[in-house]
Backbone as ProteinMPNN parsed JSONL, in Angstrom:
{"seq_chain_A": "XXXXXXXXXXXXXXXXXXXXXXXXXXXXXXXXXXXXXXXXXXXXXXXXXXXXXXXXXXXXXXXXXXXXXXXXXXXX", "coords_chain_A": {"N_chain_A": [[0.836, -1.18, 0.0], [0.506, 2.021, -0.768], [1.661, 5.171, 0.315], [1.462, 7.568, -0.801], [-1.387, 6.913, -1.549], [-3.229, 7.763, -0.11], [-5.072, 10.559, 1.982], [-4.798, 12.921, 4.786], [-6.961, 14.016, 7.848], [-6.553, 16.26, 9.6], [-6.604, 17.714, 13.38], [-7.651, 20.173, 15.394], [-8.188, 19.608, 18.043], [-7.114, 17.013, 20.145], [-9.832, 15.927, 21.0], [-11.733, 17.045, 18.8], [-11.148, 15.647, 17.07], [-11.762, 12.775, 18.16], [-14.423, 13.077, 18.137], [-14.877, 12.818, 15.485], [-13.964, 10.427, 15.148], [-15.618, 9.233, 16.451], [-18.462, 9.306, 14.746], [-17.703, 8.314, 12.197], [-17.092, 5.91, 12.961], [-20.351, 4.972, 13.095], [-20.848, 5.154, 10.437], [-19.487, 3.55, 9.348], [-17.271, 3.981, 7.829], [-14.352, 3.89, 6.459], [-11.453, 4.484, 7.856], [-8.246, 5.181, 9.813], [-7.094, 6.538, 13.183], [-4.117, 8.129, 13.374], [-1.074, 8.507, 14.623], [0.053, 12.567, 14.114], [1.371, 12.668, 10.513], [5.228, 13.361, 10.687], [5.665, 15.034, 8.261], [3.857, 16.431, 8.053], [3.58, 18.023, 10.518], [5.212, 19.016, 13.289], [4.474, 18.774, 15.158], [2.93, 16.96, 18.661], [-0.427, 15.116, 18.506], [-3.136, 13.839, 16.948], [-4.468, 12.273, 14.086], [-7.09, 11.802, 11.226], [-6.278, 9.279, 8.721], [-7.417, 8.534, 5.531], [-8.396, 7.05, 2.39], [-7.987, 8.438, -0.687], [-10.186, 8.549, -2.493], [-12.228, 8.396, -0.881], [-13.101, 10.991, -0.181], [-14.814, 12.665, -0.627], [-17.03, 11.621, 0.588], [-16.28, 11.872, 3.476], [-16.171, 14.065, 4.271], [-18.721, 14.787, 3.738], [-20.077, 13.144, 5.833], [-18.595, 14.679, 8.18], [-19.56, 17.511, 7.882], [-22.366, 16.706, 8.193], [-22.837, 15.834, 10.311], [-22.014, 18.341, 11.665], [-19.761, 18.603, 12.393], [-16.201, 19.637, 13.588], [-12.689, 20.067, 11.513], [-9.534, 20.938, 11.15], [-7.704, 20.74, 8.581], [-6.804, 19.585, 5.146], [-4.769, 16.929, 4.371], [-2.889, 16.36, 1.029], [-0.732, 13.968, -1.103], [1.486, 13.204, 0.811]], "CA_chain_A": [[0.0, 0.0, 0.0], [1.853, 3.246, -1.048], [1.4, 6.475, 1.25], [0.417, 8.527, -1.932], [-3.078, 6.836, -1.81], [-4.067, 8.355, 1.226], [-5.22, 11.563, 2.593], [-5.119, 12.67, 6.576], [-7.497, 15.304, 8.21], [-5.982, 17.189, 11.343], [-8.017, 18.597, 13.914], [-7.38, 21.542, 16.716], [-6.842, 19.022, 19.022], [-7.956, 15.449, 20.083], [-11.235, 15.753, 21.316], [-12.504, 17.086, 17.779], [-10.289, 13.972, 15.979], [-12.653, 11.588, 18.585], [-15.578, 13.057, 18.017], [-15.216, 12.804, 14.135], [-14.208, 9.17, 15.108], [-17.138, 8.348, 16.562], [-19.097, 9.929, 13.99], [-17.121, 7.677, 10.968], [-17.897, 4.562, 13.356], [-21.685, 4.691, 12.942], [-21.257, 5.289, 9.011], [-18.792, 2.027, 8.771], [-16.619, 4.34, 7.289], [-12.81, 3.304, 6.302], [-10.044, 4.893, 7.934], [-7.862, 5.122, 10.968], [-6.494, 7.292, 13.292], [-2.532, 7.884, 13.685], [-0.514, 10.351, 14.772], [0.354, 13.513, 12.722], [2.613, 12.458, 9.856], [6.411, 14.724, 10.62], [5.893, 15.266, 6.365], [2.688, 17.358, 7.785], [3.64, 18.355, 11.613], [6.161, 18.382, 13.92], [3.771, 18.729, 16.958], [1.747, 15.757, 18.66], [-1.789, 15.183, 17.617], [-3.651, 12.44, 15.945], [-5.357, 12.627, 12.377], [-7.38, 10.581, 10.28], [-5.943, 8.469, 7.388], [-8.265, 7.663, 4.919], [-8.639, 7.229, 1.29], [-8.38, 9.601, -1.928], [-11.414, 8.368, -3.111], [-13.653, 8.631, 0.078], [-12.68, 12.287, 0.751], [-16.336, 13.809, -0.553], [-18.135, 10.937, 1.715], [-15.943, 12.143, 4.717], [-16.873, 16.219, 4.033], [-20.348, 15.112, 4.156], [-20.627, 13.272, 7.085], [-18.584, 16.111, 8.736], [-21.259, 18.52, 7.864], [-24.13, 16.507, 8.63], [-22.881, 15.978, 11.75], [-21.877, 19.666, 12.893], [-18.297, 18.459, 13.081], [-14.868, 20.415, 12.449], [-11.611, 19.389, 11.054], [-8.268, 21.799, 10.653], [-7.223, 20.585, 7.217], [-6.702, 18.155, 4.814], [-3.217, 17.207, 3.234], [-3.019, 15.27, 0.153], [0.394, 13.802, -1.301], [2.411, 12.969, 2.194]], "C_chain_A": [[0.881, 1.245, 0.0], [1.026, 4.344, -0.178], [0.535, 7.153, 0.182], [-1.468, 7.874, -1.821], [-3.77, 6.931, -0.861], [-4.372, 9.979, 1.648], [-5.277, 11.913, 3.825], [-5.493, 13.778, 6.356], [-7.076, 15.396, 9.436], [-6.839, 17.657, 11.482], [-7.375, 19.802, 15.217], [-7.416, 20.956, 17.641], [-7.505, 17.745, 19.153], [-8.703, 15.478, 20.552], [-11.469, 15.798, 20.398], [-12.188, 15.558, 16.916], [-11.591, 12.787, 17.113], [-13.835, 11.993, 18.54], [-15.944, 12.864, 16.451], [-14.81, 11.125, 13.901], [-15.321, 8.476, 15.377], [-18.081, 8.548, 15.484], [-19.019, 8.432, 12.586], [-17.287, 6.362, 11.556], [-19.27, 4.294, 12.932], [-21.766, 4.663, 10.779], [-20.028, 4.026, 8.481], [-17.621, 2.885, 7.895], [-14.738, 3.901, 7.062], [-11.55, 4.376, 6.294], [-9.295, 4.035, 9.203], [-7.221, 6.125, 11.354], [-4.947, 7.077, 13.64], [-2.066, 8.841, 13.987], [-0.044, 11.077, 14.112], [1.444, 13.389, 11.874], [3.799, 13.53, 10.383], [6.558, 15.194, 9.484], [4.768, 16.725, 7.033], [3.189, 18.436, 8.934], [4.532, 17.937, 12.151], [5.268, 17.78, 15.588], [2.946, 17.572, 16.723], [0.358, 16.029, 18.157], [-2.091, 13.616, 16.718], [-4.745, 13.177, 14.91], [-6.089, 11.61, 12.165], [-6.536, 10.484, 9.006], [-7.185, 7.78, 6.728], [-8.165, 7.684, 3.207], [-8.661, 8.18, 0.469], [-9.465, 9.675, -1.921], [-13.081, 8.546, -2.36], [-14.073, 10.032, 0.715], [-14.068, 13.13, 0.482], [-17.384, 12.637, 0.832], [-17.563, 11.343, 3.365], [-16.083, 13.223, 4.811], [-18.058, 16.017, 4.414], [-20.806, 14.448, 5.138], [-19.536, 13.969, 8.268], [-19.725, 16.732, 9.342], [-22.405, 18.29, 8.193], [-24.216, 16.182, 10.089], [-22.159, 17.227, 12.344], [-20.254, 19.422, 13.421], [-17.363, 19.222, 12.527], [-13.825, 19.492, 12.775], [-10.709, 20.931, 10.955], [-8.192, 22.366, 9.486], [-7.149, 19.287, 6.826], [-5.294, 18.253, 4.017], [-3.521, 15.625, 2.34], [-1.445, 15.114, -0.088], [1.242, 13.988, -0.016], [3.179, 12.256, 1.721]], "O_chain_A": [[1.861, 1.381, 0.733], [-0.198, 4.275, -0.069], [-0.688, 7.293, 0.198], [-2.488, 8.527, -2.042], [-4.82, 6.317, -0.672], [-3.331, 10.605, 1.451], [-6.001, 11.09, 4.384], [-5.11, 14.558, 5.484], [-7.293, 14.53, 10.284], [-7.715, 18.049, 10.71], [-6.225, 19.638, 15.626], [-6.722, 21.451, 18.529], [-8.381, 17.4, 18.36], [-8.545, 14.407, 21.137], [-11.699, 14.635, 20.065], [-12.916, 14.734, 16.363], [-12.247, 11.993, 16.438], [-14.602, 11.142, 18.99], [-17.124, 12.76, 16.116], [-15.138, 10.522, 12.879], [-15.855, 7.51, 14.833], [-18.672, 7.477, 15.344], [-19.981, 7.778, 12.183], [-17.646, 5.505, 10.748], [-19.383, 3.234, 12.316], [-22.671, 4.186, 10.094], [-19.834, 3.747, 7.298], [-17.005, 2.122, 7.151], [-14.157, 3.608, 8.107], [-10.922, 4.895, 5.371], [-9.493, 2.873, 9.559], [-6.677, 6.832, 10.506], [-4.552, 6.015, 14.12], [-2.471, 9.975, 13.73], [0.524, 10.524, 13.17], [2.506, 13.887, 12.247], [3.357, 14.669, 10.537], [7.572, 15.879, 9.351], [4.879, 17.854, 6.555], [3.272, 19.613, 8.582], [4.962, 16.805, 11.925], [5.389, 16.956, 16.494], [2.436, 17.127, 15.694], [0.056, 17.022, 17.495], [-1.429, 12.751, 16.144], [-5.48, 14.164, 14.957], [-5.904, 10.549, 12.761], [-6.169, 11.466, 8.36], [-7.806, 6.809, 7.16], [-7.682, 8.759, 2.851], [-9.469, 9.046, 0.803], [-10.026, 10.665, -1.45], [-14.238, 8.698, -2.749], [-14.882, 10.288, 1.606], [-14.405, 14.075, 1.195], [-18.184, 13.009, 1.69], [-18.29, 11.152, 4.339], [-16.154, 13.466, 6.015], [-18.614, 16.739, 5.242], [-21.885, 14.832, 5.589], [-19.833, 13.636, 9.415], [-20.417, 16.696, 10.359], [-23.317, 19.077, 8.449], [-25.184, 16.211, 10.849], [-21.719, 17.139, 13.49], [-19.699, 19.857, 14.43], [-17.395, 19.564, 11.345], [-13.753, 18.612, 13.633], [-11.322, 21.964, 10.686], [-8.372, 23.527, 9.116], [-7.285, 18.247, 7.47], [-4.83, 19.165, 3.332], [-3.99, 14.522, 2.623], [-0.722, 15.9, 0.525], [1.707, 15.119, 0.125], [4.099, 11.801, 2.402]]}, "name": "protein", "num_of_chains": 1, "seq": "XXXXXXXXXXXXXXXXXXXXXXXXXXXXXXXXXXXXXXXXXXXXXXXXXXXXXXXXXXXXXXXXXXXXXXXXXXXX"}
């Protein structure tokens, strides 16, 4: 599995990252969390890793659940 085929979303700190986990639990959704690549961040923190391809289904249950995210980095 090559890095390039992933995207991670950072969050403002780890409460928001577990509440957008729980969130991506109920929708069976496919990631995981890890801690902030050093390509993205030097500081601690955990992100999601998930998919190129799932990145509009993870925007929209975001939004439908009232949740925030940082950013998103593509190519790590």
């Amino acid at each position: 599995m090559k890095m390039n085929e992933f995207n991670y979303m950072t969050f403002k700190s780890v409460s928001y990252a577990m509440k957008v986990e729980a969130a991506l639990k109920k929708y069976n959704f496919n990631y995981k969390i890890i801690p902030v690549p050093r390509s993205i961040s030097s500081s601690c923190g955990l992100c999601i890793r998930f998919y190129k391809e799932d990145m509009e289904k993870l925007i929209t249950i975001i939004k439908n659940n009232n949740l925030q995210y940082e950013n998103i980095y593509t190519n790590c």
